[in-house]
Every structure is written in structure tokens, then in C-alpha cells.
C-alpha positions as CSV (number, residue, x, y, z in Angstrom):
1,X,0.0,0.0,0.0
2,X,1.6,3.5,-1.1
3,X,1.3,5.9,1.4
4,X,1.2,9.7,0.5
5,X,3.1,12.5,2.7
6,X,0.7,15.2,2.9
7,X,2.7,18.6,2.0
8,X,1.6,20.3,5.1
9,X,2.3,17.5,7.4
10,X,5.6,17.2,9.6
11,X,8.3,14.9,10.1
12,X,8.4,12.1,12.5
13,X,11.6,12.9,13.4
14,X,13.8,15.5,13.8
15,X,17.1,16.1,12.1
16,X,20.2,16.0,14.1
17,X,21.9,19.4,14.2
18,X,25.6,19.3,15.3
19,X,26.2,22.9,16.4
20,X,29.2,23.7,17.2
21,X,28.8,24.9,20.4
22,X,30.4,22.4,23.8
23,X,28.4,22.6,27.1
24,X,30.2,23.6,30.4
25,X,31.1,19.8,30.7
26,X,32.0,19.2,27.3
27,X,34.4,22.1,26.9
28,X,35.9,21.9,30.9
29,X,37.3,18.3,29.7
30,X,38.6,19.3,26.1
31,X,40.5,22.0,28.5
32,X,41.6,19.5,31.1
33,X,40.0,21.3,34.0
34,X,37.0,20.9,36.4
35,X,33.8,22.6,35.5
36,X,33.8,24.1,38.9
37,X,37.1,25.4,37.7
38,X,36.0,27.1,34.6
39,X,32.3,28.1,35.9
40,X,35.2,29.9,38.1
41,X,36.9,31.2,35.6
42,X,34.1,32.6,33.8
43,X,32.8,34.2,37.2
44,X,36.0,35.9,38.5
45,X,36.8,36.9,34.5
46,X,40.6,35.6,35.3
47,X,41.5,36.4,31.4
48,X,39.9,40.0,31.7
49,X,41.9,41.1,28.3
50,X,41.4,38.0,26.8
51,X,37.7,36.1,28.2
52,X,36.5,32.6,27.7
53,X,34.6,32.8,24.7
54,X,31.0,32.0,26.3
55,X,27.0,32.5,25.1
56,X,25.2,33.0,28.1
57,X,21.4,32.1,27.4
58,X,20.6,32.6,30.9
59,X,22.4,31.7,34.3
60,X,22.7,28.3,34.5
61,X,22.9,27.6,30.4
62,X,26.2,28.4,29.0
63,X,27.3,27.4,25.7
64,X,31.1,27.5,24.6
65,X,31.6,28.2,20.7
66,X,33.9,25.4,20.1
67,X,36.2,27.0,17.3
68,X,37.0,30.2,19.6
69,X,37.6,27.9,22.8
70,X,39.8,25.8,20.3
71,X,41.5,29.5,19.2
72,X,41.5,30.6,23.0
73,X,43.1,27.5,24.6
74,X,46.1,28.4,21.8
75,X,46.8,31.2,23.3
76,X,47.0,30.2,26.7
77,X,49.3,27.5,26.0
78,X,52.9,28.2,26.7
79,X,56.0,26.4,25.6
80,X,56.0,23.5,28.6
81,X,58.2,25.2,30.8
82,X,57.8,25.5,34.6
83,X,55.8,28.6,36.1
């Protein structure tokens, strides 16, 4: 039996969307921190002249644009040597 998709009618499923956005979690452990670390470091702004790239949609929903945290981790990284 052919069945025919009316125009107006929706999907049964929803495409998968790869943004390219990390969550607190996802970008704490590509930086090898805690997330209580960098929920620190975002609330203390410790890189004042140079932030952690962040989208705030509210308080407790932060979203990390992956290719600027990629691009901001660079610059932070220094040549091994001790402190």
C-alpha cells in the first residue's frame, strides 16, 4: 500500500543538528580542567583582556563556541616550561 506524505504534514523525526557549540562539561574536559574550575573562571573573568569565549542564554545555560575555545586554549598554552 503507497502511502502519501501530505505537503503540510511534519516529520516524525527530527534532524540531528551538530552545532558547534560544547556545554560547560564538554568544553571543561577538552581543557583538562574541572567545570567548577571554569564556571570559576568565567565568574571571576581571570583572562579579563582575553575572556572565555561564552553564550550566556541565561544563568545556568552556558554554551562555549567550540572553534573560539579551540583558538582561546592556543593562546593560553605556553611552551611547557615550569611557572
Amino acid at each position: 500500500m503507497n502511502q502519501v506524505r501530505q505537503e503540510n504534514s511534519f516529520p516524525t523525526s527530527l534532524p540531528v543538528i551538530t552545532a558547534p557549540h560544547w556545554s560547560v562539561r564538554e568544553a571543561a574536559t577538552y581543557l583538562g580542567i574541572a567545570v567548577g574550575t571554569l564556571r570559576n573562571w568565567i565568574c571571576s573573568s581571570k583572562y579579563g583582556n582575553d575572556p572565555i569565549p561564552v553564550v550566556r542564554y541565561s544563568s545556568r545555560c552556558l554554551r562555549f563556541p567550540s572553534d573560539e575555545l579551540k583558538a582561546w586554549a592556543g593562546r593560553r598554552r605556553t611552551g611547557g616550561g615550569k611557572c
